[in-house]
KEFIFI-230452 format. One record per residue (C-alpha): residue number from 0; residue in three letters; z, x, y. Coordinates in steps of 0.25 Angstrom, whole numbers, m for minus. Example, Ala and Ser with C-alpha at 12.3 -4.5 7.8 and 13.67 -1.06 7.14 Angstrom:
REM KEFIFI-230452
<r nr="0" rest="Ala" w="31" u="49" v="m18"/>
<r nr="1" rest="Ser" w="29" u="55" v="m4"/>
//
This chain:
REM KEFIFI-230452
<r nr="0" rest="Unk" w="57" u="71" v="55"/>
<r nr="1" rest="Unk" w="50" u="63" v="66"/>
<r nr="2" rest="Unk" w="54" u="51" v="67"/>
<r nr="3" rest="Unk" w="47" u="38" v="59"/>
<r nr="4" rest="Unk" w="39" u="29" v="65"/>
<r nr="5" rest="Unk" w="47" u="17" v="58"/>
<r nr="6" rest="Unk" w="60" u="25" v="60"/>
<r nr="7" rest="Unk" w="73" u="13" v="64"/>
<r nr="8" rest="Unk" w="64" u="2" v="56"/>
<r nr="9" rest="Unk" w="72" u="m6" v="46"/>
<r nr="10" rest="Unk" w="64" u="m13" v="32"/>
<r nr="11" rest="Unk" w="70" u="m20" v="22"/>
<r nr="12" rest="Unk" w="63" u="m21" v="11"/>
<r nr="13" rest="Unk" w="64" u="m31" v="2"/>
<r nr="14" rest="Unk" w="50" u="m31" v="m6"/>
<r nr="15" rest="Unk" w="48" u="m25" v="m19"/>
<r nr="16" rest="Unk" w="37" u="m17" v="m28"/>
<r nr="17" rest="Unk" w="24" u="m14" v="m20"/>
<r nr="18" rest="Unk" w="20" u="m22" v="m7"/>
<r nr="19" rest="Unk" w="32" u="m23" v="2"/>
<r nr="20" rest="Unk" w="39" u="m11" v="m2"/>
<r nr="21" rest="Unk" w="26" u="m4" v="2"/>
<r nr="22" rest="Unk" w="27" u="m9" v="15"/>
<r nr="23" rest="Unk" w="40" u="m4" v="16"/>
<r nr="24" rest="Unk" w="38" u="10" v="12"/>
<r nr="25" rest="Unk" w="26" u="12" v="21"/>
<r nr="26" rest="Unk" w="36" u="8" v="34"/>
<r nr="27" rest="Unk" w="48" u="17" v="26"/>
<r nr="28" rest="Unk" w="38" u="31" v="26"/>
<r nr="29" rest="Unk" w="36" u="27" v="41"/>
<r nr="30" rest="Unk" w="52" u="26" v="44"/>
<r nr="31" rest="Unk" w="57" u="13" v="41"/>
<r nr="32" rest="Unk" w="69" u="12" v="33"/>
<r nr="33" rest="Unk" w="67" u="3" v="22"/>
<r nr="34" rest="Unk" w="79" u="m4" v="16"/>
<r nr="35" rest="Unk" w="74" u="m8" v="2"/>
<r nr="36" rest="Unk" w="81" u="m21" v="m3"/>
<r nr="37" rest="Unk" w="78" u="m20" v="m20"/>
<r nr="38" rest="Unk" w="84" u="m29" v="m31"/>
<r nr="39" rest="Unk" w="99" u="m24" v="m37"/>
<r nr="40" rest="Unk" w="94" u="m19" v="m50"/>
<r nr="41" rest="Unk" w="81" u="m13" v="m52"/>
<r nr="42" rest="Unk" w="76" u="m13" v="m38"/>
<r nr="43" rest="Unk" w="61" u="m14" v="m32"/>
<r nr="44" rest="Unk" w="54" u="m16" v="m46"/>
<r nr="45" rest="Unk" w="44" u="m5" v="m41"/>
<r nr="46" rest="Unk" w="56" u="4" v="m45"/>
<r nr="47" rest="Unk" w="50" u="2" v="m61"/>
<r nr="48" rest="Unk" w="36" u="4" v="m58"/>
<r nr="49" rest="Unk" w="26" u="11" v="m65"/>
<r nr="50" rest="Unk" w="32" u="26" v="m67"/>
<r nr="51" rest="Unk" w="47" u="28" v="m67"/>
<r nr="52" rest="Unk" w="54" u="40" v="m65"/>
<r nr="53" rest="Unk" w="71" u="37" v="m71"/>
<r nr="54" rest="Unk" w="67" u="23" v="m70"/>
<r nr="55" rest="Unk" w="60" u="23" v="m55"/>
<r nr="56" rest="Unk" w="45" u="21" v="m52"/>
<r nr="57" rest="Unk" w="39" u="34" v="m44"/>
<r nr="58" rest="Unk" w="32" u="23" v="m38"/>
<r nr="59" rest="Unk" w="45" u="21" v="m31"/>
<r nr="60" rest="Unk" w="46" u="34" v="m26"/>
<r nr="61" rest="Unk" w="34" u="31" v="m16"/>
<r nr="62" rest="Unk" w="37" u="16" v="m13"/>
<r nr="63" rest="Unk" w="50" u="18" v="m9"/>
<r nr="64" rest="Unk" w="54" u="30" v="m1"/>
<r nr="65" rest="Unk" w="61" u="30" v="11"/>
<r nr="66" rest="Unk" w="68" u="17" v="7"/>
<r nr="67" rest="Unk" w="80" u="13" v="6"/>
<r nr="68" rest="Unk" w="85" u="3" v="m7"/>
<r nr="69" rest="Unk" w="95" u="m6" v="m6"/>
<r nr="70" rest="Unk" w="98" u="m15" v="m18"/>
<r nr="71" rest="Unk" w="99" u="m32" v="m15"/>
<r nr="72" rest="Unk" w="99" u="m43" v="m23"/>
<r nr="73" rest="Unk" w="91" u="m52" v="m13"/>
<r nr="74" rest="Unk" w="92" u="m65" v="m25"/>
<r nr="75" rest="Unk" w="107" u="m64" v="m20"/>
<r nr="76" rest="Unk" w="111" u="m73" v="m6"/>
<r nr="77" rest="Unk" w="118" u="m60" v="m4"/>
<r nr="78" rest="Unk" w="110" u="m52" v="m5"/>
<r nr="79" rest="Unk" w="100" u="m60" v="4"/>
<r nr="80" rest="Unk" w="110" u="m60" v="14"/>
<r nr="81" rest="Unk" w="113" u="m45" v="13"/>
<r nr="82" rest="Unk" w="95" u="m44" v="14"/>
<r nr="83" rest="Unk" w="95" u="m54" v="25"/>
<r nr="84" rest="Unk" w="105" u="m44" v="32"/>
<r nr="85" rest="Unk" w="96" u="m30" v="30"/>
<r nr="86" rest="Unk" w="86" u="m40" v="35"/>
<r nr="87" rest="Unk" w="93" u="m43" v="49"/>
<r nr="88" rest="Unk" w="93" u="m28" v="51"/>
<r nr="89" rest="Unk" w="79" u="m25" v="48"/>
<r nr="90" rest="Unk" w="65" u="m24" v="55"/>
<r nr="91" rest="Unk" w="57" u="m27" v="43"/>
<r nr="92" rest="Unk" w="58" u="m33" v="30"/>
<r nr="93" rest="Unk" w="49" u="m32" v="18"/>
<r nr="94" rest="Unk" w="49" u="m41" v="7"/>
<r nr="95" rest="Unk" w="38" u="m43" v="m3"/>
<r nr="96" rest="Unk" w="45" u="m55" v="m13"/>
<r nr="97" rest="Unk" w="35" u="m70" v="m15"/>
<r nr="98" rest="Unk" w="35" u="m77" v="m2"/>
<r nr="99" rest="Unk" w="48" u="m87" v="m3"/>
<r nr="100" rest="Unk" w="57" u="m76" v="m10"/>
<r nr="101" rest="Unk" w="64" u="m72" v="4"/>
<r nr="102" rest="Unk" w="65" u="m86" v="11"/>
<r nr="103" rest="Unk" w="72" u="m89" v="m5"/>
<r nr="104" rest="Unk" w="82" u="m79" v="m2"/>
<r nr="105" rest="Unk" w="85" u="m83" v="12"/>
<r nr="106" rest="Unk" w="77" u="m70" v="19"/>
<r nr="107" rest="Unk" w="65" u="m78" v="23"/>
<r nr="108" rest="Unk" w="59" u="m75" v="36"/>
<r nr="109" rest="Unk" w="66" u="m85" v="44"/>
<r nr="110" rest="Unk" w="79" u="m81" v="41"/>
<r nr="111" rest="Unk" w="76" u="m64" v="43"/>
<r nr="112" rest="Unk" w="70" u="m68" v="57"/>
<r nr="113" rest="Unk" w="81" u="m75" v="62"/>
<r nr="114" rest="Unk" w="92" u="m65" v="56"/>
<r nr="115" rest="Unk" w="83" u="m54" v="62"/>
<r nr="116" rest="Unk" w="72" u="m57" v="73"/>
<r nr="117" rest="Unk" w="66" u="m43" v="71"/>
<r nr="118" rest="Unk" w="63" u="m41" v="56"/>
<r nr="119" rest="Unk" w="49" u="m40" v="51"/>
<r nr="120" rest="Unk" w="48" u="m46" v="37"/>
<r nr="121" rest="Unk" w="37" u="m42" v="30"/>
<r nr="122" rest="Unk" w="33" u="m50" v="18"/>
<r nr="123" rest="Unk" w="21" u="m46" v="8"/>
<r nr="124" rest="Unk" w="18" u="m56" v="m3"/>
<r nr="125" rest="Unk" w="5" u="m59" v="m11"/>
<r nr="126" rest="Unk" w="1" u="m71" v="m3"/>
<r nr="127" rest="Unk" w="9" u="m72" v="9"/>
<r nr="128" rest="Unk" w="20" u="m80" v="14"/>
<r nr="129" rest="Unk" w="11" u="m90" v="17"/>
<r nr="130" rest="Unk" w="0" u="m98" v="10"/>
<r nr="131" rest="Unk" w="m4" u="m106" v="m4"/>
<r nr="132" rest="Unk" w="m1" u="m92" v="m12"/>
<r nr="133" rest="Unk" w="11" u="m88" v="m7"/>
<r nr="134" rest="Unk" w="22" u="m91" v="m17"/>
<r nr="135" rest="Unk" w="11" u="m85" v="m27"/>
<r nr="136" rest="Unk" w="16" u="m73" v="m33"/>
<r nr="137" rest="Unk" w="7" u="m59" v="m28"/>
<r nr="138" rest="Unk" w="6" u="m45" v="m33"/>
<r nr="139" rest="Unk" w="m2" u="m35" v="m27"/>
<r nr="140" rest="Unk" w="m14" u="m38" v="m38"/>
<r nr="141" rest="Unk" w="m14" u="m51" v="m36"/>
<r nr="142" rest="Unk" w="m16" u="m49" v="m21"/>
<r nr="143" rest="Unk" w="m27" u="m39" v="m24"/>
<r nr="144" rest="Unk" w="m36" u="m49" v="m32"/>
<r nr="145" rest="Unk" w="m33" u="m61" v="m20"/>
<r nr="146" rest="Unk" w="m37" u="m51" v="m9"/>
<r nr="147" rest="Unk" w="m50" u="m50" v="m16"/>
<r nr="148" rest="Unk" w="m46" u="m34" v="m18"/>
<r nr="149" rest="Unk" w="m46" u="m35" v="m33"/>
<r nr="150" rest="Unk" w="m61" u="m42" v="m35"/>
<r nr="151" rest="Unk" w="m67" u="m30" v="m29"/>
<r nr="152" rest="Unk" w="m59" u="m19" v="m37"/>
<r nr="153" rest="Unk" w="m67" u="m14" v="m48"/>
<r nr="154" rest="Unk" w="m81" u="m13" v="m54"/>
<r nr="155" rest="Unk" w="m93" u="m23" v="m52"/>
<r nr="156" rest="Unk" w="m93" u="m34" v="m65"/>
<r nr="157" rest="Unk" w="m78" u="m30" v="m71"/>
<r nr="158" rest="Unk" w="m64" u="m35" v="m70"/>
<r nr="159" rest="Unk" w="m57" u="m31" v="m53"/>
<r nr="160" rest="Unk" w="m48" u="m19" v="m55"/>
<r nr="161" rest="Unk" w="m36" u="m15" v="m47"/>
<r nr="162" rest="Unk" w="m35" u="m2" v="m39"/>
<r nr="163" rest="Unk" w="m23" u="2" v="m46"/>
<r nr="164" rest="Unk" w="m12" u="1" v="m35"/>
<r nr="165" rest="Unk" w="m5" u="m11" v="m30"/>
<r nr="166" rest="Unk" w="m15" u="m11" v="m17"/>
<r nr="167" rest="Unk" w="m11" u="m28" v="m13"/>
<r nr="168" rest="Unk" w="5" u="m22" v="m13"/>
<r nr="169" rest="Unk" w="4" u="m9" v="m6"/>
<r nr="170" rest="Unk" w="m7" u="m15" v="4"/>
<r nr="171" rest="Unk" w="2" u="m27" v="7"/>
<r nr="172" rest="Unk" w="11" u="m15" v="10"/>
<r nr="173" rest="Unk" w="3" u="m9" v="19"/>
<r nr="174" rest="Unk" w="m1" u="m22" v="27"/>
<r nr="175" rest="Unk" w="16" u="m24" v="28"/>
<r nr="176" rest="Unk" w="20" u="m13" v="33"/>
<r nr="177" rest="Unk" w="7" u="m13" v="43"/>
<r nr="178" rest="Unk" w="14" u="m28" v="49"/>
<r nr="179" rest="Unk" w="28" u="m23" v="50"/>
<r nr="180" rest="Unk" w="22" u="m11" v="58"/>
<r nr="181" rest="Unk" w="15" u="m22" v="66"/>
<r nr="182" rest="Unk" w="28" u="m32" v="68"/>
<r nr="183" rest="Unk" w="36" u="m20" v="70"/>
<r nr="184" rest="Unk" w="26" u="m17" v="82"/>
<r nr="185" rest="Unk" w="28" u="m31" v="88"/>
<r nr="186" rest="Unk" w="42" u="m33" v="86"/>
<r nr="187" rest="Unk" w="47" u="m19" v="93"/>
<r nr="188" rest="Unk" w="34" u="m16" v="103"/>
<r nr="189" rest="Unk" w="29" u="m30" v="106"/>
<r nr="190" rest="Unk" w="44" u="m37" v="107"/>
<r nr="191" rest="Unk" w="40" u="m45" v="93"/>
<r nr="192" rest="Unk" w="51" u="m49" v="85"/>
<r nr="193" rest="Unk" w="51" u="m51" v="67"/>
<r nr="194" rest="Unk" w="40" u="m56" v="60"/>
<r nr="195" rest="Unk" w="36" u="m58" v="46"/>
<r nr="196" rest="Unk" w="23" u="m50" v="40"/>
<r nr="197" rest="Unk" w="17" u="m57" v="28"/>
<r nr="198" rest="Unk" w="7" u="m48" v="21"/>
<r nr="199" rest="Unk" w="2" u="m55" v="8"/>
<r nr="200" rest="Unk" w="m4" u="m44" v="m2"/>
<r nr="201" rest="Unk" w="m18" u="m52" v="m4"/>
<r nr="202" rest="Unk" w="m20" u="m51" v="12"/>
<r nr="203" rest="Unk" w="m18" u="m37" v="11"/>
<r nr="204" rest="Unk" w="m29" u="m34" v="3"/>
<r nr="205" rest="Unk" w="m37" u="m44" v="9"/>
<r nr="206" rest="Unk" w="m35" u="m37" v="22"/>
<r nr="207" rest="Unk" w="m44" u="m24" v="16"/>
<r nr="208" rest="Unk" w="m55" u="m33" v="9"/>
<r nr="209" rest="Unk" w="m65" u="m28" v="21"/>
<r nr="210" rest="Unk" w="m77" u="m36" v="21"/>
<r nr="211" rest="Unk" w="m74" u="m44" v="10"/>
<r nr="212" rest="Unk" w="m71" u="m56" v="17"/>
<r nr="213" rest="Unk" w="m82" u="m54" v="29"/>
<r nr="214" rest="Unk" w="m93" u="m52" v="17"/>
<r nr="215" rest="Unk" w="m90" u="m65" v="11"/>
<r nr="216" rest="Unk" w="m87" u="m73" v="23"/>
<r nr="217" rest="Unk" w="m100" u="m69" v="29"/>
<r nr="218" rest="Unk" w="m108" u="m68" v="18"/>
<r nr="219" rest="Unk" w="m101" u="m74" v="4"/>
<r nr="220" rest="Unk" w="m100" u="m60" v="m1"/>
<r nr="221" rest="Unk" w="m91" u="m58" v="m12"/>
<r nr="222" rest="Unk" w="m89" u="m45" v="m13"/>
<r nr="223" rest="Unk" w="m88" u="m38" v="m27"/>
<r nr="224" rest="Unk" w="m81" u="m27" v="m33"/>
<r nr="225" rest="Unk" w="m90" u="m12" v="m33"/>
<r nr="226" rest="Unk" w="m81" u="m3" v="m41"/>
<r nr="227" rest="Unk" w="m82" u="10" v="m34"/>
<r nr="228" rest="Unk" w="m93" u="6" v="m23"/>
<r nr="229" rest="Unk" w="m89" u="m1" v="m8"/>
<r nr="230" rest="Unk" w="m99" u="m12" v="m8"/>
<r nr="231" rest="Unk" w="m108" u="m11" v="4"/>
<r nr="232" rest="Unk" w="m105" u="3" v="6"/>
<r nr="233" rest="Unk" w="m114" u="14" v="1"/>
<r nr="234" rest="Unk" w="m115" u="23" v="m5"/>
<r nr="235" rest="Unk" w="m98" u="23" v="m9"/>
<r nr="236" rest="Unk" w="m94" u="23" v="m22"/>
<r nr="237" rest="Unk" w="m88" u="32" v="m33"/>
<r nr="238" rest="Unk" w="m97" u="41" v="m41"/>
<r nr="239" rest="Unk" w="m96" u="48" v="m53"/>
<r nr="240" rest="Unk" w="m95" u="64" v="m55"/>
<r nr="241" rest="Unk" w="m99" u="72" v="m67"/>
<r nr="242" rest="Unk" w="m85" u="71" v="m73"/>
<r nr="243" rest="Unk" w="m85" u="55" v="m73"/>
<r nr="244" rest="Unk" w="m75" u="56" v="m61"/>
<r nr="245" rest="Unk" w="m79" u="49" v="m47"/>
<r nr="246" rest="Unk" w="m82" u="51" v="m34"/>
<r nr="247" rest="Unk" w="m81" u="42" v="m23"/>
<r nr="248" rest="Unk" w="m90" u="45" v="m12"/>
<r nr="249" rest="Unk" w="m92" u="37" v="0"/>
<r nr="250" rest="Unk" w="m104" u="39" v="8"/>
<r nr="251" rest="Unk" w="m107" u="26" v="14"/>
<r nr="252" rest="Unk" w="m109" u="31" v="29"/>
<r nr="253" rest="Unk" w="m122" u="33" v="34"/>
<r nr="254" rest="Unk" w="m122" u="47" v="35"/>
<r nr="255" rest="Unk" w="m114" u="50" v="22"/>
<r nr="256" rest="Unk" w="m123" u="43" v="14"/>
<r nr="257" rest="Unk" w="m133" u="53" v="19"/>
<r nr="258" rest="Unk" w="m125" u="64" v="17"/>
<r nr="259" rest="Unk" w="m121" u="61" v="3"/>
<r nr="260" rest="Unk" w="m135" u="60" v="m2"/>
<r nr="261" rest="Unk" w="m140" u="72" v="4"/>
<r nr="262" rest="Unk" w="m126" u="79" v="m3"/>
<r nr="263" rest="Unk" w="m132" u="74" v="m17"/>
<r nr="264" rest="Unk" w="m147" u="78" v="m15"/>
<r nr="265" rest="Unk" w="m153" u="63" v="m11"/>
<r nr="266" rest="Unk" w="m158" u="65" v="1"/>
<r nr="267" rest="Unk" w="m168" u="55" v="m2"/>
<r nr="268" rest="Unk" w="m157" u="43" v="m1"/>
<r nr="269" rest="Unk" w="m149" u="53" v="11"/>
<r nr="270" rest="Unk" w="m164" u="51" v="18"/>
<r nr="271" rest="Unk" w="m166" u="36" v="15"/>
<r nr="272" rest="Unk" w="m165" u="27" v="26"/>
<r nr="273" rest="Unk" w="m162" u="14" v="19"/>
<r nr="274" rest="Unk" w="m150" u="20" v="16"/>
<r nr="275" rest="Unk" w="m147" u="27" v="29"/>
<r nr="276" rest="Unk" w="m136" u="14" v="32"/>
<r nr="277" rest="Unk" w="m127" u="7" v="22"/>
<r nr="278" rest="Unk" w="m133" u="m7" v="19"/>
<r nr="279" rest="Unk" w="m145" u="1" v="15"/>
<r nr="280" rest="Unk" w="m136" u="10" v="6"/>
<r nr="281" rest="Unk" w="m129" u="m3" v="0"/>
<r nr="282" rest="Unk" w="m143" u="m8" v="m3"/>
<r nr="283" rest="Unk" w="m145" u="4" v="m12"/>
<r nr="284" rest="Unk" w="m131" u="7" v="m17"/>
<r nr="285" rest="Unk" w="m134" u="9" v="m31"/>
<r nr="286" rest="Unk" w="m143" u="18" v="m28"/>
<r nr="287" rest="Unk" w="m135" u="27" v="m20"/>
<r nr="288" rest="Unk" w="m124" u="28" v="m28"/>
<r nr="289" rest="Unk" w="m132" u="31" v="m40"/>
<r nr="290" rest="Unk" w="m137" u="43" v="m33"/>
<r nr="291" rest="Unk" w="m124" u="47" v="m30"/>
<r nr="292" rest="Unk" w="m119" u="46" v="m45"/>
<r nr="293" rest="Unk" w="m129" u="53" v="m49"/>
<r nr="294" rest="Unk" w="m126" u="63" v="m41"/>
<r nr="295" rest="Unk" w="m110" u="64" v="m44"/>
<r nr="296" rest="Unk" w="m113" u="63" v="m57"/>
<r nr="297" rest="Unk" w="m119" u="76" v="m58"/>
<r nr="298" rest="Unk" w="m106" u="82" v="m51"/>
<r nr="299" rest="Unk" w="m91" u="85" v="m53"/>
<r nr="300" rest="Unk" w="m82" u="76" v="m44"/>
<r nr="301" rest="Unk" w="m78" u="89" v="m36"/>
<r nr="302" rest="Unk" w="m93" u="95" v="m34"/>
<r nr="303" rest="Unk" w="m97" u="81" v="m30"/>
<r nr="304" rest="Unk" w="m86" u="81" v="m18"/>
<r nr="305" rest="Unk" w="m90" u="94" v="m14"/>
<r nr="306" rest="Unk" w="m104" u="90" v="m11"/>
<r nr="307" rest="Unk" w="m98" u="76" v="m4"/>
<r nr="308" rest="Unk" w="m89" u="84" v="4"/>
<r nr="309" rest="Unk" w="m99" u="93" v="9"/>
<r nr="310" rest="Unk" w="m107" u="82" v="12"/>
<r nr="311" rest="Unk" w="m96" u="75" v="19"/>
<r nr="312" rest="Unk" w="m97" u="62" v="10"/>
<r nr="313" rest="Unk" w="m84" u="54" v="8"/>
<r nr="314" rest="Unk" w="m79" u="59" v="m6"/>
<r nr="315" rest="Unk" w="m68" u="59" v="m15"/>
<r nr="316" rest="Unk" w="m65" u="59" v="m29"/>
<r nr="317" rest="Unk" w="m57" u="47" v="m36"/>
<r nr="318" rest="Unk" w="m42" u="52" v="m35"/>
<r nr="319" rest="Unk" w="m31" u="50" v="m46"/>
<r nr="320" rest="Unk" w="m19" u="51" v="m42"/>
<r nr="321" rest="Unk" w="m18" u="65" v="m48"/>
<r nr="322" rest="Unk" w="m29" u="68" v="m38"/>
<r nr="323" rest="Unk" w="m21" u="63" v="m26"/>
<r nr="324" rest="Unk" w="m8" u="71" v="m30"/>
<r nr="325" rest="Unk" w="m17" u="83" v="m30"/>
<r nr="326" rest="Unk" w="m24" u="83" v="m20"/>
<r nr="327" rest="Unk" w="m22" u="92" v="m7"/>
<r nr="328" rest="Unk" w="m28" u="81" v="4"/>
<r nr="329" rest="Unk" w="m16" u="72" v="0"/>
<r nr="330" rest="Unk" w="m7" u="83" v="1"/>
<r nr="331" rest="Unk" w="m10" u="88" v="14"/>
<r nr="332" rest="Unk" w="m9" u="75" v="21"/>
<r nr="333" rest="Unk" w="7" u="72" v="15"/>
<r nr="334" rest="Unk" w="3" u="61" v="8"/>
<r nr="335" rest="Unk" w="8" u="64" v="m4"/>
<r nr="336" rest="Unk" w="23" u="66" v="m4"/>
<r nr="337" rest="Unk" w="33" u="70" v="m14"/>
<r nr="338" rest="Unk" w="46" u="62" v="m14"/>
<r nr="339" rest="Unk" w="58" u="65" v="m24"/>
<r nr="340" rest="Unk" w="64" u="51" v="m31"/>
<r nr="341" rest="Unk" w="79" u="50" v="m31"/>
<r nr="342" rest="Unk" w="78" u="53" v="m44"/>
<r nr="343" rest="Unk" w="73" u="68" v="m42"/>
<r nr="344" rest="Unk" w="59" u="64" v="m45"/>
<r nr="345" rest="Unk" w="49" u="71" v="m35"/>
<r nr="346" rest="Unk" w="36" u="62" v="m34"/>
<r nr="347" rest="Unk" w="24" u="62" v="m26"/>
<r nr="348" rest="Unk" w="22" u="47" v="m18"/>
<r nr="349" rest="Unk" w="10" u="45" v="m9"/>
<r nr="350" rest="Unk" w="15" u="51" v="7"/>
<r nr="351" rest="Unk" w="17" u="43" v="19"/>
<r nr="352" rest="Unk" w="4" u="36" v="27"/>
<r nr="353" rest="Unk" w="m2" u="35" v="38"/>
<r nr="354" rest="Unk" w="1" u="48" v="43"/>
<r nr="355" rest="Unk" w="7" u="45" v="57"/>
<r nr="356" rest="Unk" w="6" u="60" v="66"/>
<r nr="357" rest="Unk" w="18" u="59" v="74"/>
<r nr="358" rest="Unk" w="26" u="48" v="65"/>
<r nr="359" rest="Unk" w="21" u="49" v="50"/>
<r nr="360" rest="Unk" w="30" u="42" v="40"/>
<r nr="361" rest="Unk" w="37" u="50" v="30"/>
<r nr="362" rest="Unk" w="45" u="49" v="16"/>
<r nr="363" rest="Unk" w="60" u="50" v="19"/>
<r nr="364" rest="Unk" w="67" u="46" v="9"/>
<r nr="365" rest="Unk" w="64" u="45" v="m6"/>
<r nr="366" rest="Unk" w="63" u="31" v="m14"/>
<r nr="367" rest="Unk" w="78" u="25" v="m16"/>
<r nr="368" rest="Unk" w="85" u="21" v="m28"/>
<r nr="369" rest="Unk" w="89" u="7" v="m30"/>
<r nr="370" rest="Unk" w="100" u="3" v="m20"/>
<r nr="371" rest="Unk" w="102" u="17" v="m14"/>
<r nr="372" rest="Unk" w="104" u="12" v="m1"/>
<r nr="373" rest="Unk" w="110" u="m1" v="m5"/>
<r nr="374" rest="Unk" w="124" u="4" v="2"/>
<r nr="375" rest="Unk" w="121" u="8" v="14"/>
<r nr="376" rest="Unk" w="109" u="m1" v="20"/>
<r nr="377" rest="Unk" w="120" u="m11" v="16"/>
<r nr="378" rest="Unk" w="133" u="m4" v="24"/>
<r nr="379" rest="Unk" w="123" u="m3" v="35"/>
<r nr="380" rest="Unk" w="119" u="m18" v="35"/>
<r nr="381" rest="Unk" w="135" u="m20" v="37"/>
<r nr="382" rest="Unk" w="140" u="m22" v="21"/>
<r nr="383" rest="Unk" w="153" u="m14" v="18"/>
<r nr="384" rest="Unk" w="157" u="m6" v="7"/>
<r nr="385" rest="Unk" w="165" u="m18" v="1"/>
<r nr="386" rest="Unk" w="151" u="m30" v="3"/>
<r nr="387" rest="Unk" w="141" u="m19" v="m4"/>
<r nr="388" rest="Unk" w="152" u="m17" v="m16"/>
<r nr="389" rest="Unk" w="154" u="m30" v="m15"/>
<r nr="390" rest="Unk" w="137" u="m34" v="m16"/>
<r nr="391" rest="Unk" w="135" u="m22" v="m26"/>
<r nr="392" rest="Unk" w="146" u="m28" v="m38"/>
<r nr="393" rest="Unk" w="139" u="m41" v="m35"/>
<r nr="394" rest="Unk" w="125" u="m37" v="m37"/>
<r nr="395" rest="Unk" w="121" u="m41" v="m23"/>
<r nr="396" rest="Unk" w="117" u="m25" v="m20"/>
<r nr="397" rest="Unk" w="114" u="m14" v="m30"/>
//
């Protein structure tokens, strides 16, 4: 196996559920070793999500691979002190708890960066460490409504929706793990030293809203939600076929507008020079997507991108996920994999992106159980067999 790009970089992790153990597992599929601090007991509360397999979430299974799980009990002084050592012998830590929750247990900032002046300490909260909102307490759908995501979710006139996945957690993730690739850059290309990385999962939607802000800044638009249409865009929308499923068709460039009419016999609006550019388009949206209906109504979903294809219109049907699992494109690429739990479960998780040619990321090692490794990250921070026996009978380590 070549090696990984993240190969000899240390993480403690110390968040929990979604947002900052996302971060980590997107740096573990790229090499780092992830040191997983969870609660003695019943571990990362993500363990009991949604559905179980003997009493583990299959959710698990994706989140956690190539980790490493060492149980803590970070409310104990010793068990801070023991954290505070992993700490000094890391290049990144990650925590996700209410901005104060460290510094209560003496891992703040200021003592971390003076035990070790390299570590990068990630910290994703819902409001930031810093601001009237901090303290508040921030789950990802909570973020989504702030960020102004949520308003625009749903149908025109009824109550906003959500998309169905925690998108403020795993978002937030993203933008994380992007920063410690930057301070990581600094620290060992540039001669940076450690710095702190505050990602607030409201800023990381925020960060995708587009024109949102421009719009209204320039103009006092407020923009409102459009179910299946992109407002200002046209034609781009999902259509329904003979069967009552949809298809999303997206033929907002100049020319594959044109070729989309021609495809569904109207070259009258194909030939039409108002609607030759976009704005004109916009201007007759309704229009234009009442020609496609009527069109994919008289069609299967399957005819219907046939004809798109051809006509090399951007197409697709709406996928469930029993649509992705079967599905031969999502096969080629590897980004499905199948990883066996350590409870002899095979399961199917999503793969490892981006795909990198020369350095891609790879799934190494199967999601641990709860304090599998306690014992040896701990012999390899310097505790002997005596201190872990010693810790473990008082609850300190599980």
């Amino acid at each position: 196996m070549r090696r990984q790009i993240l190969e000899g970089i240390r993480v403690l992790e110390l968040g929990q559920l979604i947002a900052g153990p996302f971060a980590a597992k997107t740096l573990a599929d790229f090499g780092a070793r992830i040191i997983k601090v969870e609660p003695p007991g019943q571990g990362d509360p993500l363990r009991k999500w949604r559905m179980l397999h003997e009493d583990t979430s299959v959710w698990w299974e994706a989140q956690s691979r190539n980790k490493e799980s060492v149980c803590i009990d970070l409310r104990n002084p010793e068990g801070q002190a023991m954290v505070r050592k992993l700490a000094a012998q890391a290049d990144v830590l990650i925590e996700n708890f209410r901005p104060g929750t460290m510094e209560k247990w003496g891992l703040g900032w200021d003592v971390l960066h003076a035990d070790n002046p390299r570590l990068i300490m990630l910290r994703v909260s819902g409001y930031g460490q810093t601001g009237p909102k901090k303290d508040e307490p921030g789950f990802a759908a909570v973020a989504e409504a702030m960020s102004g995501l949520r308003h625009l979710t749903g149908e025109p006139g009824r109550p906003p929706v959500r998309a169905g996945l925690s998108l403020g957690d795993t978002i937030a993730g993203l933008h994380g793990a992007l920063g410690v690739l930057l301070a990581l850059y600094e620290r060992d290309a540039r001669g940076g030293t450690g710095q702190v990385i505050d990602v607030a999962l409201y800023e990381a939607l925020f960060n995708l809203t587009e024109s949102l802000l421009p719009e209204y800044s320039a103009f006092g638009a407020v923009r409102q939600p459009a179910g299946g249409a992109l407002p200002g865009i046209a034609p781009s929308n999902a259509y329904p076929c003979r069967s009552g499923e949809y298809v999303l068709v997206a033929a907002n460039g100049d020319g594959i507008f044109r070729r989309l009419m021609q495809a569904i016999g109207r070259d009258d609006l194909a030939n039409d020079e108002t609607l030759a550019r976009n704005d004109g388009r916009v201007r007759r949206v309704h229009e234009l997507d009442d020609a496609i209906s009527a069109w994919t109504r008289t069609q299967e979903v399957d005819d219907a991108l046939a004809v798109l294809r051809e006509a090399q219109v951007p197409s697709g049907r709406i996928y469930t996920v029993k649509d992705i699992a079967q599905d031969p494109h999502y096969r080629a690429r590897g980004v499905i994999e199948r990883v066996t739990s350590a409870r002899g479960l095979a399961v199917e998780v999503p793969g490892v992106v981006p795909i990198l040619s020369d350095s891609p990321g790879s799934i190494r090692e199967r999601a641990p159980v709860l304090g599998e490794h306690t014992d040896a990250v701990l012999r390899e921070a310097g505790f002997d067999e005596a201190a872990i026996a010693d810790l473990r009978a008082r609850g300190v380590i599980a």
